[in-house]
C-alpha positions, 0 to 999 in steps of 0.5 A: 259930582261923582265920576262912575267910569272914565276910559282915555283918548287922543283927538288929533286935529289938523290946523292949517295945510290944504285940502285934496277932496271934499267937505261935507255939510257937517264939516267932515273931510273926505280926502287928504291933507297936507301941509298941516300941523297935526295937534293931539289933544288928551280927551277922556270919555266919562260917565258921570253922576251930577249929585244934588235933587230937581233942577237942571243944567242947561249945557249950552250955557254951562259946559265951560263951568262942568268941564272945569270940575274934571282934572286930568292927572298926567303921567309926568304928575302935571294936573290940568282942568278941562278945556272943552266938554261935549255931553250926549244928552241933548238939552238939559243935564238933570241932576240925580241922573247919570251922564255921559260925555267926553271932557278934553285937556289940551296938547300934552305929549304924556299920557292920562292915568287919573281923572278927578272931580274937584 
């Protein structure tokens, strides 16, 4: 796997507490929360080049496998693989072509500053 671009970003999620307001059928809060605890977690949007000629990925199946190819460098020089992935192409990944996706590393409270493909 090749990395063409990265650019970092932080995904807050809010665990436990209560909710003012209402949820609508994708799961998306519209009001206000309380009484939670707020989790950041250390995600990178990447475009990325899976090297290799026909055949496919089925990303359902192996996402868990493609996230752990990405390492995150963080600025206090701890490396962590990839926890969780989301790739915008639907369905497949086909080798040869260029993807995009977003790959997250978990709570950390230092920043990103390199990402690696091992």
């Amino acid at each position: 796997m090749e990395i063409h671009h990265y650019s970092t970003f932080e995904r807050e999620t809010v665990v436990g507490g209560f909710v003012d307001g209402t949820v609508d059928p994708g799961g998306f809060v519209s009001g206000t929360v309380s009484g939670g605890q707020v989790r950041k977690n250390r995600c990178v949007n990447v475009q990325f080049l899976i090297k290799g000629h026909g055949g496919r990925i089925n990303n359902s199946r192996y996402m868990r496998e493609l996230a752990s190819n990405f390492v995150a460098v963080f600025s206090n020089g701890a490396r962590r693989e990839g926890e969780r992935a989301r790739v915008t192409t639907p369905g497949r990944i086909h080798f040869g072509e260029i993807q995009s996706g977003s790959v997250c590393f978990g709570q950390s409270d230092f920043e990103i500053v390199d990402l690696e493909c091992e």
